[in-house]
N, C-alpha and C positions, 0 to 999 in steps of 0.2 A: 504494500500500500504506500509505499514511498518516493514523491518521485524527485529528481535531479536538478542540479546546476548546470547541466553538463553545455547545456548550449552558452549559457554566461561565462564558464570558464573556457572554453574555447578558442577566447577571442582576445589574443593578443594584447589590444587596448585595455583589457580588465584587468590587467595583472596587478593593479592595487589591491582592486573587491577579493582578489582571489586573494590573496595575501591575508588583507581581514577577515576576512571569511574563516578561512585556519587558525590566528587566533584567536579568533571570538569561540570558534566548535572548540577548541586546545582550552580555553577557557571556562569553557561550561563544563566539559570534562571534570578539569580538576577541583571547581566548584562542588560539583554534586557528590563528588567521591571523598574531598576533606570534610564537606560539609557533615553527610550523613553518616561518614566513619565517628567524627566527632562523635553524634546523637548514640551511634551503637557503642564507643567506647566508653561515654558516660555510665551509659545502663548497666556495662560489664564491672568497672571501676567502683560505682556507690550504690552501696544495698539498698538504699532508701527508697530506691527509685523502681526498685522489683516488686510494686504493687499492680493488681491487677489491670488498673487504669493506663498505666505506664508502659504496658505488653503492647499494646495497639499503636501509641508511637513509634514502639521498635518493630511493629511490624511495618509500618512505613517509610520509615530508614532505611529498614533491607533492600525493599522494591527499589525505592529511589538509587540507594547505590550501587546496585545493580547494573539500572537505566544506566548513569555513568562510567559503570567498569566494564560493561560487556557493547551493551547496544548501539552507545554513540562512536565508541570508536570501532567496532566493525562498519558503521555505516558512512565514518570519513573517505574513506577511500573509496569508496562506492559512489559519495556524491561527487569527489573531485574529480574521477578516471570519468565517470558516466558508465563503464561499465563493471558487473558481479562475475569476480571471478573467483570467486569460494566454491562452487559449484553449488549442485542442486541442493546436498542434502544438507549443509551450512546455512544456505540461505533459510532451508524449512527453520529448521533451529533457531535460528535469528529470527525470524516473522512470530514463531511461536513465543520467544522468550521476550520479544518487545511488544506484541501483545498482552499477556501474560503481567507482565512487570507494569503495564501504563494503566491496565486495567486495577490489579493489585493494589496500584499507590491508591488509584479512587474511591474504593469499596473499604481500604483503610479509614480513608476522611469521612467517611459515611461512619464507621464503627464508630470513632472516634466521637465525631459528635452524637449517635447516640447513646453513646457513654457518657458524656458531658449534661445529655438531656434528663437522664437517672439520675446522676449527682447530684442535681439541682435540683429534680422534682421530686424524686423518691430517696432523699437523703439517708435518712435509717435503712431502710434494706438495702443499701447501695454500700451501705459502711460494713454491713453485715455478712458481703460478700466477698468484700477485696482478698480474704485470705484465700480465697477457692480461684487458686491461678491454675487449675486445668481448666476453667470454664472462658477465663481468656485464649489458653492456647485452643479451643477447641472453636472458637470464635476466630480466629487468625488461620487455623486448616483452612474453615470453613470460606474464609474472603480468599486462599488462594486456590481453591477446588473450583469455587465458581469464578474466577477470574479465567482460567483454562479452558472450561466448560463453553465457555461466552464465543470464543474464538479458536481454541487447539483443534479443536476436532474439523472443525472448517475450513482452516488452513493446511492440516495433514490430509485429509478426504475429500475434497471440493473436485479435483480433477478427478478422482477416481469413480465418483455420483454423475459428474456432464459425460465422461467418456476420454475427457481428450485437456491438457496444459494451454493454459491459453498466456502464460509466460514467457517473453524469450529467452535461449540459453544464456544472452549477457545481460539479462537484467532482473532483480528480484525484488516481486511483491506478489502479495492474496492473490489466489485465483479471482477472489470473490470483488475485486477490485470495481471492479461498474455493478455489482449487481445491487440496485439502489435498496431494493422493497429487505435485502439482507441488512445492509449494511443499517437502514431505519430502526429496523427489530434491535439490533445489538447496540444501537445508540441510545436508543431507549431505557433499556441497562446500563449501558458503559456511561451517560450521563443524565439525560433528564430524569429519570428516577431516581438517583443520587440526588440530583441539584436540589429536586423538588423537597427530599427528606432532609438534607442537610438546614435547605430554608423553613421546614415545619419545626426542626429542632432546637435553630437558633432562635424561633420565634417565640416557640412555649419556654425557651429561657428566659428573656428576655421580658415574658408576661409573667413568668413566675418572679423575677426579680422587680420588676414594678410593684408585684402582690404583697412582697415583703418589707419593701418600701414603705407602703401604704399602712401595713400593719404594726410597723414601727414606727410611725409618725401619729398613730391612732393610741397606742403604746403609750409614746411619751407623753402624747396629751394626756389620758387615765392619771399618771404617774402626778404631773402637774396639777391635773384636780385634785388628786389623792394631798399632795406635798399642801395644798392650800386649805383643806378642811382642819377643824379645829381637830387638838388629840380624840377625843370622842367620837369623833364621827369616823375617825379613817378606822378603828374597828371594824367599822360597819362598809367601808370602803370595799371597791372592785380589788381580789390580790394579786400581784404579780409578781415576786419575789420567789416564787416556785416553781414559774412557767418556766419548760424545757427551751434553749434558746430564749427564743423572745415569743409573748405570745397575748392574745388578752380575753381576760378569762370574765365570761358575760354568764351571769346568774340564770341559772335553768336551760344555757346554752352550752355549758362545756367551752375546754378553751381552743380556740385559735391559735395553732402552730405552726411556727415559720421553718423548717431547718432549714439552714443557710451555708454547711459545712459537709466535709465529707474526707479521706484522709486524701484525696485529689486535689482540695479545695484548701485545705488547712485543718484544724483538730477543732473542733466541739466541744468546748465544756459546760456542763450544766452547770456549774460551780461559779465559772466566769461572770463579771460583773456585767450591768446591760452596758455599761461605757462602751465595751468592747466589741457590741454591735455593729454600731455604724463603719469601722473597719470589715467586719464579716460582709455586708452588702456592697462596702468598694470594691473589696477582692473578687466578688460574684460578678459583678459589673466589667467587672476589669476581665475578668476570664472570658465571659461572652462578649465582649467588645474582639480578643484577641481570635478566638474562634471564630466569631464572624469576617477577621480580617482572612481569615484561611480559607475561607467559603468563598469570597471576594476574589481571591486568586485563582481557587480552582473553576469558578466562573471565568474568570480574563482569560486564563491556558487553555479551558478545553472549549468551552462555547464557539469559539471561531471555528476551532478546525474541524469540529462536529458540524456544524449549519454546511460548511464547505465542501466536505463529503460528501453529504447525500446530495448538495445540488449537484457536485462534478458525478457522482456517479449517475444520476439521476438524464443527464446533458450530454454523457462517455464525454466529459471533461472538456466538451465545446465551447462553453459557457461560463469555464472559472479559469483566468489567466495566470500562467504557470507559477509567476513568483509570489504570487498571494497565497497559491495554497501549501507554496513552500515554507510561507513567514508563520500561518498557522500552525504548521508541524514542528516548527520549532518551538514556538511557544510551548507545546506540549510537552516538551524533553524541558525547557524551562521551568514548568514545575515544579518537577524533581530538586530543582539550586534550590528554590524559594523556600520550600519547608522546613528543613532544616534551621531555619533562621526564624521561623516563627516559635520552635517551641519554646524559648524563653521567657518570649509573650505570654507563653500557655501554661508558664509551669516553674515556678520560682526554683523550685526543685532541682532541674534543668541548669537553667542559670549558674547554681553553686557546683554542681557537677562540672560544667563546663568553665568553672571560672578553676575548681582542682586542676583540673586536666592542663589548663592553659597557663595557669601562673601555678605551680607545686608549693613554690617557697612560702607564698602566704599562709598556706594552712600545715608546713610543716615545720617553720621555724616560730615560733611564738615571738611576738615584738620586742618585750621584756626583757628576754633572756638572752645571757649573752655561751658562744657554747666554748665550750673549753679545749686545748691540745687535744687531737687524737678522736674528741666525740665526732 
């Protein structure tokens, strides 16, 4: 499904673009591959971070560095020559493995936020779960099963259901390359059902965090009636000194409970003062602000080159001009750099991990102390 430069590089006069070209792809490369080694060497490095919530990141590291150790650079010399000379059965392997990998990364950001949407909304059974990390990994099978499913078999089988290769020997992509009503079906999958869940997820955050909002401003006010009745009367007062988090407790109604935490989120304490509320709702704010920014991007990378597909195949590619739908596939392999860089945004966790990793001396020498011959 990939197609070439080859008429741009061609031509003599382009031997700047070509230039640029190489290291912008030599660039993206090494981006993707320090980038999301970083994220998996964090995970390996600090135990903290081996909670269930934290498995779905690392499985999206994998995919992504993948994408830059295997896919882009078999596919450099492919875009610059114009022609595949790996043969048949390399190229199968590469079409299956950059499938595979582009799909993987997406069905990740799906998991992920509806992980992010349990945290939020179903806080206590969400807390009650983190130690049950085969239900993560069996969650993470599960997004690379169906990522193969989507497209492996289509891509292995396609010539051998028509009868006949409609590929030529020097160049590789899908059979299934123009067949529009295919390529619709598995777009369907590979993103507007994603897109669509990912935006149902960030929304019921984002309403749940308003909810919580509302209920601790509803809170305080109680609090301030309560604080301005004479001693006698707050006896008789609405209590709130025993709500779980924050919560307001309405006579003959049971009380209204917000959880706002989770060990994804930060720790919970019943014990905790209400002061330390209004922190718990920025950091919730702050989490779905940054998740939304990831949903932001994975809209920018894949939206283009999806719409663009099904028209070029829908047209046998009369109607989409070459270098546009080559800027969209790169976008896609662009992804891949970007995540990596979000989860700091996502995960304070992350941050300290990757600040171990990158400075050691800080958290090995202590300020204070001075070390002596020999230590």
């Amino acid at each position: 499904e990939h197609s070439r430069l080859s008429l741009l590089l061609n031509h003599s006069r382009d031997r700047p673009i070509f230039v640029i070209l190489i290291v912008m792809m030599v660039t993206l490369v090494v981006v993707i591959v320090l980038g999301n080694a970083l994220v998996i060497l964090a995970f390996k490095v600090d135990k903290s971070l081996r909670r269930q919530c934290n498995y779905y990141f690392l499985n999206l590291a994998i995919s992504d560095f993948l994408v830059g150790a295997f896919c882009i650079p078999v596919y450099i010399p492919y875009i610059l020559t114009g022609k595949w000379t790996l043969g048949r059965g390399l190229c199968k392997l590469w079409l299956v493995t950059d499938y595979l990998l582009c799909s993987a990364s997406v069905f990740s950001i799906v998991l992920i936020s509806y992980d992010r949407f349990l945290s939020v909304t179903r806080a206590v059974s969400y807390r009650a779960r983190q130690s049950m990390t085969h239900q993560a990994i069996i969650k993470m099978i599960a997004v690379w099963v169906l990522a193969f499913v989507l497209y492996g078999p289509a891509i292995i089988f396609w010539e051998l259901v028509v009868g006949r290769s409609r590929v030529p020997k020097d160049e590789c992509f899908a059979e299934f390359y123009y067949s529009w009503y295919f390529l619709l079906s598995a777009s369907m999958l590979e993103f507007f059902s994603p897109f669509i869940s990912v935006a149902f997820f960030n929304l019921s955050i984002y309403l749940s965090i308003r909810r919580r909002r509302r209920h601790h401003r509803d809170a305080q006010l109680q609090q301030q009636l309560q604080a301005s009745e004479p001693a006698s009367a707050q006896g008789e007062g609405i209590p709130l000194s025993h709500n779980w988090g924050f919560g307001i407790k309405l006579p003959g109604r049971g009380s209204i409970h917000s959880q706002t935490s989770s060990p994804c989120l930060g720790k919970l304490d019943p014990s905790t003062s209400r002061a330390a509320q209004p922190s718990r709702l920025s950091r919730d704010k702050k989490i779905a602000k940054s998740l939304a920014i990831i949903v932001c991007v994975f809209a920018i990378c894949w939206a283009p080159y999806t719409l663009l597909m099904i028209i070029r195949a829908a047209c046998r590619g009369r109607c989409i001009q070459h270098h546009w739908y080559e800027v969209t596939f790169w976008l896609l392999w662009l992804n891949s750099a970007i995540n990596p860089f979000l989860y700091p945004l996502c995960h304070s966790s992350f941050r300290r991990a990757f600040s171990k990793i990158l400075c050691p001396k800080r958290y090995t020498t202590p300020p204070s102390s001075v070390l002596r011959p020999g230590q």
